[in-house]
Structures are given as structure tokens and as C-alpha cells.
C-alpha positions, 0 to 999 in steps of 0.5 A, spaced: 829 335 668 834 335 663 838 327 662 844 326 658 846 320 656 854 317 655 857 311 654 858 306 660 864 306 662 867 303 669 871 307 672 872 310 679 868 304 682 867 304 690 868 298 693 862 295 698 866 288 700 863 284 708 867 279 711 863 274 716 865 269 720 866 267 728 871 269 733 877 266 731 876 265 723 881 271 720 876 276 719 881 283 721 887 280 719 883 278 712 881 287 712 887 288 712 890 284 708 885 286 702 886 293 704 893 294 704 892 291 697 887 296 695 891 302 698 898 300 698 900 307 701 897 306 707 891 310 706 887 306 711 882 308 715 880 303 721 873 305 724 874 299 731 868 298 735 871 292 738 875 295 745 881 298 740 883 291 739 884 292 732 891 296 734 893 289 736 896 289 728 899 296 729 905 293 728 904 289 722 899 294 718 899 302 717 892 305 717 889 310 721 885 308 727 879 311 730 876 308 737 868 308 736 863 307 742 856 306 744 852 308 742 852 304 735 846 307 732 847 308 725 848 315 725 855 314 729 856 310 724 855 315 718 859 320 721 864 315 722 865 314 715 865 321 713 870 323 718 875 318 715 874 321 707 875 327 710 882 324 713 884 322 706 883 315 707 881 310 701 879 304 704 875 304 710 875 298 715 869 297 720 870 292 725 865 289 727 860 292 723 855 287 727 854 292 732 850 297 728 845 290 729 845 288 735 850 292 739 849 296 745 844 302 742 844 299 736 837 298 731 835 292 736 836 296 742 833 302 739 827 298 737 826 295 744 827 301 747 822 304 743 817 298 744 819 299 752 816 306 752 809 303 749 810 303 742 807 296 740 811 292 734 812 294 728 811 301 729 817 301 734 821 299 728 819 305 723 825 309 728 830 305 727 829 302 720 828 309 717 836 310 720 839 304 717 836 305 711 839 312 711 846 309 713 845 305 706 844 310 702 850 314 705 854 308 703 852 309 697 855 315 695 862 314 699 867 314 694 872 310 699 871 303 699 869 300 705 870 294 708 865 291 712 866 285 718 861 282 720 860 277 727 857 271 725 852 266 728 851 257 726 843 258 726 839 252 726 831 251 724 827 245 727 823 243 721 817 237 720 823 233 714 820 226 711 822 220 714 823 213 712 821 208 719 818 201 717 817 202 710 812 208 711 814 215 710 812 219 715 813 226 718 819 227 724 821 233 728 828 234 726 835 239 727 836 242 720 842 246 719 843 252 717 850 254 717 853 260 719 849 267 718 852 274 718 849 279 724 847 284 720 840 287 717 837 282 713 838 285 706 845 289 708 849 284 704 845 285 698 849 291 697 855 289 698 860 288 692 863 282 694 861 277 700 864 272 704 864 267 710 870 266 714 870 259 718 874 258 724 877 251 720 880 255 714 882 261 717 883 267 713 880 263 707 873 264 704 869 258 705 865 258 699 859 252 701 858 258 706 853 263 704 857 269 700 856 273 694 861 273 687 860 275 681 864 273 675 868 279 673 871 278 680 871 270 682 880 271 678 881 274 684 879 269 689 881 263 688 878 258 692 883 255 698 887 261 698 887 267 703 885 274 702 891 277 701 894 284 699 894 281 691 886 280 692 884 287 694 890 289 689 886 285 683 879 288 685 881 295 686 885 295 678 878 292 676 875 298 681 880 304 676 877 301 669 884 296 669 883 289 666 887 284 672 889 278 668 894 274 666 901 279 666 909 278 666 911 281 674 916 285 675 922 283 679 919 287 686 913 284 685 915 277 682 919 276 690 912 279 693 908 273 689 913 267 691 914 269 699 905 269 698 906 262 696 912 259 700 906 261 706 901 258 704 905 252 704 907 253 711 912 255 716 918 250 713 917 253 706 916 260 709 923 260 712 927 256 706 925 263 702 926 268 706 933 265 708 935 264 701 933 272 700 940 277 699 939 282 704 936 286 699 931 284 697 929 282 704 930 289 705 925 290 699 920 286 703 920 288 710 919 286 717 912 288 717 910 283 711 915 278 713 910 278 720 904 278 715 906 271 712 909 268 719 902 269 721 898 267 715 904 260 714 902 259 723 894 258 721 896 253 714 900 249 719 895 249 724 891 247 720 895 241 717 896 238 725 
């Protein structure tokens, strides 16, 4: 076998991003978001495993949607995925991809179905574990980015701590948290790109004293206390193309994007003040699909304020 050696050269990167959280802290709407950003035409492809919902936000995003059902064995997932490249899509929303885990046929499912027919731990895993291990090694070789969401669950440990009780040290059986934990097979997020956590008390924000995965080039593009946001995903995927995302002048369209962006993330009072003082025009520029964009994201700064 003949190797040919060239020059490092980032260009082209495929995205692998994973948005964990329970119900309720923004995770589809972040996706979306962060979608839109990396594929501003709309190439969106949205592979929902969760009853259709996520057509819930057809009217405020263009992506194609396809209805995926039982059983989530990784397979349907692989071909899933290939079904959506093929359709020209560039991003590749999966929502939730934690029933790939522990959804209905899922690895889980399988394992024990296996286990039910006879086949005693850790043998009933080879099946399964084989499966998903090529589910990785497809998502290795997608050229779209993939955006990932993920159920998660507050795990706890019951662990002997030291404890202090008249003067002497001794050991207590106590309740250690461990935080929220994203469903999925254990070294899934270790492939991913980026990762981050969703809390329901900070809405559509990564929760960076929660598990999550950022390296340097790319912390610049995720301030911490900011939503995910079309400017995020807009950020990554210059990065992705071989661009440098830094500090420039924006042009006008942009500009008008940037300040609607901030006026809702300081709430719906200073969300109205911008778009009333719009010309028709640029209210025009901007839509009423991304208007619902920041009523929604200004709705969740003010319920968080109350």
C-alpha cells in the first residue's frame, strides 16, 4: 500500500455537535437554531423519532422532516442518515437520538431480548454492540453535519463520604449527586465535535458546570450565558469550510440580524422596542419566521427573570 503524504489542511470538516438536557430545556429549538446557521438555505434534514413533534416548529424553520419509528435499532438509524444525504440535505438533525439506547428495539432492547432467548451476559451484547459500533463508524464518513439530541437523566451515587460526628472521622452512607447525564452508549460523546448540556432553568443556554465537550478553537462561538443561536452554528460551519470566524465589520443585513439577537436576549420589552422602531423594510429583511424565533427565545429570558 502506497501512502501519499500533503499538508494539513482543515477544510470540509463534518460536523458531529450532541445537545443533552431533559424535557423542557430547549434542546429542538437549540438544533434548529444552530442548523439554520450552518445552512442558511434551508438544507435541513430532521430525522424525529419523537411522534412527528418536531413539526411543531414548521412554521418558524425550513427543513425536510422524516417520521422515524420502532424499531430504533442502529441500522434504521444508518440508513436514515443516508436517506437524508441523498436528499441534499447539509445538516442532519436526529431528535432524540437516545432511543437508539434505550428506545423501543433499541441496543437495550435488543440485549435483553437476546438475554430472554438464552444467551447469558455479556454475550447477549456482542449483537447489539457490534451494531452500534458500526453506526459510528458510518457517522464517521457522513460528509453533513449531524446534530445530535439527546434525552438526559439527574443520576445519583450512594457512596461511604467521611464524615465529621463528635470530633472523629467516620464513614456515612450518603446521596452524592452526579448531575444530568446524557442517554446514549457511554463512549458515543466521545465522538462528537462539540457537546453540551440543556437545563430546564436556563433554557436554550449550554450549562457549562454540566458535563460537556469544547475545545478551544471553538469556545468564541459559545459564549457562556448566550443561547445557541443561528450566529453559533453560522460560526462553526465557517470554521468547518477552512474560514477563520473572528472579530469583523458586519454588513447591514447582518448588523440588523445581530441587534434583533441581542434585544431577545434581554427579553420581550426590549424585543418589541426593536422591531417597532424597524422600517418596513428591514422588517421585511428579517421575517416573520425569525421574529417567532426571538419572541420564543425573549419568552424563556423573562421566565427565567420572574
Amino acid at each position: 500500500m502506497a501512502f501519499e503524504f500533503k499538508p494539513a489542511v482543515r477544510e470540509n470538516v463534518s460536523l458531529l455537535i450532541a445537545l443533552a438536557g431533559p424535557s423542557g430545556s430547549g434542546k429542538t429549538m437549540s438544533a434548529l437554531r444552530m442548523a439554520k446557521g450552518i445552512s442558511p438555505a434551508g438544507k435541513i434534514a430532521f430525522l424525529d423519532t419523537e411522534a412527528r413533534r418536531a413539526l411543531h416548529y414548521a412554521d418558524d424553520f425550513t427543513f425536510m422532516h422524516a417520521d422515524m419509528r420502532p424499531p430504533f435499532k442502529p441500522a434504521n438509524f444508518v440508513e436514515g442518515i443516508h436517506a437524508a444525504e441523498k436528499s441534499g440535505a447539509e445538516v442532519i438533525i436526529i431528535d432524540s437520538f437516545s432511543h437508539e439506547y434505550d428506545g423501543e428495539g433499541g441496543i437495550l432492547d435488543w440485549a435483553a431480548e437476546i438475554e430472554a432467548g438464552g444467551t447469558k451476559p455479556p454475550a447477549n451484547w456482542l449483537k447489539p454492540k457490534l451494531a452500534h459500533k458500526q453506526l459510528m463508524n458510518a457517522l464517521l464518513q457522513v460528509r453533513a453535519s449531524i446534530i445530535f439530541c439527546l434525552r438526559a437523566d439527574e443520576k445519583i451515587a450512594i457512596e461511604k463520604v467521611p464524615t465529621e460526628i463528635n470530633g472523629r472521622t467516620v464513614m456515612k452512607t450518603a446521596i452524592v449527586p452526579l448531575g444530568w447525564v446524557p442517554i446514549c452508549e457511554k463512549r458515543f460523546i466521545y465522538e462528537m465535535t462539540a457537546s453540551f448540556t440543556l437545563t430546564p432553568d436556563n433554557k436554550g443556554k449550554p450549562n457549562f458546570s454540566c458535563p460537556h465537550k469544547l475545545q478551544e478553537q471553538h469556545k468564541a462561538f459559545f459564549p457562556p450565558g448566550e443561547f445557541i443561536s443561528e450566529a453559533s452554528g453560522a460560526a462553526l460551519a465557517e470554521w468547518a469550510r477552512g474560514g477563520v470566524p473572528g472579530p469583523h465589520i458586519p454588513g447591514a443585513n447582518e448588523q440588523l440580524f445581530l441587534d434583533g439577537e441581542a434585544a431577545a436576549q434581554m427579553g420581550m420589552t426590549a424585543l418589541g422596542a426593536f422591531w417597532n422602531a424597524r422600517t418596513p423594510a428591514e422588517k421585511h429583511k428579517l421575517g416573520p419566521a425569525q421574529l417567532k424565533v426571538w419572541k420564543a427565545a425573549a419568552a424563556i429570558v423573562d421566565q427565567q427573570g420572574a
